[in-house]
C-alpha positions in Angstrom: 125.5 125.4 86.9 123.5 128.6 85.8 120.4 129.5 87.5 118.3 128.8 83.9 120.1 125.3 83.6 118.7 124.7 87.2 115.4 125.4 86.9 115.3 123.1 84.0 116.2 120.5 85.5 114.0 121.1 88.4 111.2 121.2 86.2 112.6 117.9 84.3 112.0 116.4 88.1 108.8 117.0 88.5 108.3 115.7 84.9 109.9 112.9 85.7 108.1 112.1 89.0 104.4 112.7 87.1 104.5 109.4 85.3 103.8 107.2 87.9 100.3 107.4 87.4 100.0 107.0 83.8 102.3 104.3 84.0 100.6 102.4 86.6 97.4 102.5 84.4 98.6 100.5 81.8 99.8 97.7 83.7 98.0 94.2 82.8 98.3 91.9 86.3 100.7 93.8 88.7 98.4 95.2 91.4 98.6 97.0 94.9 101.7 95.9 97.1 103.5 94.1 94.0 103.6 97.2 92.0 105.0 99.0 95.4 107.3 95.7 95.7 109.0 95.1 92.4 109.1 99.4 92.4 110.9 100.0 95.3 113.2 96.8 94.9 114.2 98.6 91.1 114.6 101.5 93.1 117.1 100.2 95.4 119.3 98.4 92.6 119.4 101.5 90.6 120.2 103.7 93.7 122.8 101.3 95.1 124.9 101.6 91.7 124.6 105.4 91.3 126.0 105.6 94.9 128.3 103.6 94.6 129.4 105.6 91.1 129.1 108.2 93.3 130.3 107.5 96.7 132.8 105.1 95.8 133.4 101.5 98.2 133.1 103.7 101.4 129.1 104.2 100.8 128.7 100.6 102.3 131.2 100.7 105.3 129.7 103.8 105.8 126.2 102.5 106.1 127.2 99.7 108.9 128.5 102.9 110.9 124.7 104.8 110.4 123.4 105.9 113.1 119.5 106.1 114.3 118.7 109.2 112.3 119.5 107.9 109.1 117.6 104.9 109.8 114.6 107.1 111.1 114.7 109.3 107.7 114.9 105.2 105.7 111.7 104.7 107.8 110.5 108.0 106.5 111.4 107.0 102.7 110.0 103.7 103.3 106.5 104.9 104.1 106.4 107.5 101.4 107.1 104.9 98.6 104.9 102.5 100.0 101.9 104.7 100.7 102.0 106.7 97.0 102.4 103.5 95.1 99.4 101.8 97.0 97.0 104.9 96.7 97.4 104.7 92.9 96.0 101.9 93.1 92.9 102.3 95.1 92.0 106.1 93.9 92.4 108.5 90.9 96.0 110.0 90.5 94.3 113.6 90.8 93.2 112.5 94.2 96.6 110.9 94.9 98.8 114.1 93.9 96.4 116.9 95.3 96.5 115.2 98.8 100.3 114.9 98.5 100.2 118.8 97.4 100.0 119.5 100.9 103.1 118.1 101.7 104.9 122.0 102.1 102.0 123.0 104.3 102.8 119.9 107.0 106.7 120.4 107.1 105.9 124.1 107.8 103.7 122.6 110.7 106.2 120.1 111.5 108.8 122.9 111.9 106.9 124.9 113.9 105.9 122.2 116.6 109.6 120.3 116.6 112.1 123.1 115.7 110.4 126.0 117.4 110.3 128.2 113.8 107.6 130.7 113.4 105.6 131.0 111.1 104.7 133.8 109.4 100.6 134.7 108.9 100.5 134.4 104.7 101.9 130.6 106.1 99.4 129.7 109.1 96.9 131.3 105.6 97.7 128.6 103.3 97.4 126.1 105.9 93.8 127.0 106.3 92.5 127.5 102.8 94.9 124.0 102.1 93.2 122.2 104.8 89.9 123.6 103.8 90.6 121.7 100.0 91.4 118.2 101.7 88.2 118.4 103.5 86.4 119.1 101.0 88.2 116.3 98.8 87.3 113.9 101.8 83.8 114.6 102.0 82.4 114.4 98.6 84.2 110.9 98.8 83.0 109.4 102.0 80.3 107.6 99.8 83.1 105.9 97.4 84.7 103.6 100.4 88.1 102.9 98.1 88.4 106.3 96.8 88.2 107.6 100.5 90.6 104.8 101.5 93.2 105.6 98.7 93.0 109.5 99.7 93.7 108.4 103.3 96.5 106.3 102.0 98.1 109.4 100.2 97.9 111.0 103.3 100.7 109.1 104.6 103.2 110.3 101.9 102.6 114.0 103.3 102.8 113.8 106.9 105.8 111.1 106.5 107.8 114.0 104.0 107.1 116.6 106.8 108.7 114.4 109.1 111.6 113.5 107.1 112.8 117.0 105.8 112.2 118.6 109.3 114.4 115.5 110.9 117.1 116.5 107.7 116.4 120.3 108.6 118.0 119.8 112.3 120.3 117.2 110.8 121.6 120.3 108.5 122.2 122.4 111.4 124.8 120.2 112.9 126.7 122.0 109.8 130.3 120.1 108.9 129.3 116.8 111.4 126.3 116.4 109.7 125.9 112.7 108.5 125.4 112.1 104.6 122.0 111.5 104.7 121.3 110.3 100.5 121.8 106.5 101.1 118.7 107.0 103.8 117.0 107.2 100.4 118.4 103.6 99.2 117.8 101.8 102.6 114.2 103.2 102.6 113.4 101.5 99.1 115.4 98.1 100.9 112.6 98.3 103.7 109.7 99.2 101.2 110.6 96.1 98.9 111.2 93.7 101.7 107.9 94.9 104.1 106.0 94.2 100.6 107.1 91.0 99.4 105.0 88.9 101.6 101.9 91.4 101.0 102.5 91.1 97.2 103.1 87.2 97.1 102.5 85.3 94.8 104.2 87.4 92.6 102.0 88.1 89.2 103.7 90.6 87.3 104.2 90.1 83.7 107.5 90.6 81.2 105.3 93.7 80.2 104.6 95.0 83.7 108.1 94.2 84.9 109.7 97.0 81.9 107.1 99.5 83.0 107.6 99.1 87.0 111.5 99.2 86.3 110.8 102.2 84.2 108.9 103.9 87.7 111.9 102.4 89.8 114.6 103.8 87.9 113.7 106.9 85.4 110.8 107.8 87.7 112.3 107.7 91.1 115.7 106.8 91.2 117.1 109.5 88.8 115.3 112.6 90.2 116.0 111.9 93.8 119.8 112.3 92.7 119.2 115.1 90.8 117.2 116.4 93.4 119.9 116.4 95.7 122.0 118.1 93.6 119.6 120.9 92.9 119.3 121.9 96.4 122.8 123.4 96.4 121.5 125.5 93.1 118.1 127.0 94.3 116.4 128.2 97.3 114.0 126.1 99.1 110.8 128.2 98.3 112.0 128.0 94.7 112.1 124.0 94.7 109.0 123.7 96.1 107.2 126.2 94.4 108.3 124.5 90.9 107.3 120.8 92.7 103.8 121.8 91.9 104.5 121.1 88.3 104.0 117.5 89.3 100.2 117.6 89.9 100.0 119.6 86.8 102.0 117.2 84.5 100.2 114.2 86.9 97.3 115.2 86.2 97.8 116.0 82.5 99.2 112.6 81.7 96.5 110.6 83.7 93.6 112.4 81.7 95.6 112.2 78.0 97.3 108.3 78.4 94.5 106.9 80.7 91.0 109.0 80.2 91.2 109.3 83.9 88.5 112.3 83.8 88.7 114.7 87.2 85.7 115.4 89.2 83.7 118.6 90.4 85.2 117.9 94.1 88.7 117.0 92.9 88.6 120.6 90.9 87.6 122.5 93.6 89.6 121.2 96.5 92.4 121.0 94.5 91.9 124.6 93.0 92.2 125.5 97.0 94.9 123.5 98.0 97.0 124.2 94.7 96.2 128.2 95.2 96.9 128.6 98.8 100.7 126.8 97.9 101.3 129.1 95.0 100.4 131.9 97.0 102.4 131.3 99.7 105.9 129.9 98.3 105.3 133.0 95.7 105.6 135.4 98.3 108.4 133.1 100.1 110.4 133.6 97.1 109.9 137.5 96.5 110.8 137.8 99.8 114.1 136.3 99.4 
């Protein structure tokens, strides 16, 4: 794969992953934990015949053999697709993806406290000025009770990705013994759907919501986590994450065009921090390499 081919399709990701928002918008009775329920359980059928496509038969003898670090990154998985759908519903989706944005700052935090890495200052920087956004965020909210609540919410999906990719960080350095780590991905959207179910009964969703939420479960999620996967063996890190800011771009783009979701003063500026202090510093990551 060239490196131009790459970066299209990493940009095709994030495309990909900035519908959920819009999509959510137009849905007629599905609400809260159902959408996160019938999501997650397309999801996990679309997942388990692409690995099996790609895995072969062995992908489910394997998974009896899994060990507890593949079940703790499922846990991780679990709480990120249950926490991003649920915040959609109780906020805007510019308040949903900024407060994911800070997702790269926490794993860099993560690392530092549970693998030891340090951190250089352009790093500990961003964490400030990106903190500094989030607070703001928070505080012109704190008189809107669901806003605040669906911003807290979203919160999970961050600190829950920093734990995840810093347990798969030391899994990676266990080099050729490494367990295969993708079905952790299908056995998290298992847990989501089934934790759900009794939340989201009874079930309400409509022939017209059920295309839409298995439009989210399969073009939405499914197909760019396996891409993603295979993109990590084409670009560096920085790179990735430095072109997964496109998703609060396009995010917020399709919210304000297909919903007339309009964005508010605090939403602008704490986002304007957080969204700078991450380009900054994955810009210099990258011209470092």
């Amino acid at each position: 794969m060239t490196r131009r081919r790459a970066v299209a399709l990493m940009v095709l990701v994030t495309l990909l992953w900035s519908i959920a928002g819009v999509v959510t918008r137009h849905l007629d009775a599905a609400r809260s934990f159902e959408v996160t329920f019938w999501r997650s359980l397309f999801n996990a059928l679309a997942l388990a015949i692409g690995l099996t496509v790609l895995r072969g038969p062995g992908l489910w003898s394997g998974l009896l053999r899994s060990g507890r670090v593949l079940w703790a990154s499922s846990f991780c998985w679990a709480v990120m697709f249950t926490a991003f759908m649920v915040a959609l519903t109780l906020t805007t989706v510019a308040n949903v993806l900024v407060t994911m944005a800070i997702g790269p700052m926490m794993t860099a935090l993560f690392s530092r406290i549970f693998l030891g890495q340090r951190l250089p200052l352009r790093t500990w920087l961003a964490i400030l000025v990106a903190g500094a956004g989030i607070v703001w965020m928070f505080g012109a909210e704190a008189g809107n009770g669901a806003s605040l609540l669906g911003s807290l919410v979203a919160c999970a999906v961050p600190l829950a990705g920093a734990a995840n990719w810093t347990l798969l960080q030391r899994v990676g350095e266990s080099g050729a013994d490494a367990p295969d780590m993708l079905p952790a991905v299908l056995i998290g959207s298992v847990i989501s759907a089934l934790v759900t179910l009794p939340l989201a009964w009874p079930l309400q969703a409509s022939a017209h919501d059920l295309r839409l939420l298995a439009l989210l479960g399969t073009v939405q999620l499914a197909l760019p986590c396996l891409l993603l996967v295979r993109l990590t063996r084409e670009l560096p890190a920085a790179e990735i994450a430095l072109l997964a800011l496109l998703e609060v771009l396009f995010g917020v783009a399709w919210a304000w065009l297909g919903a007339g979701e309009r964005l508010s003063a605090s939403v602008v500026m704490g986002g304007t921090l957080v969204l700078g202090a991450l380009f900054a510093n994955q810009a210099l990551a990258l011209r470092r390499r």
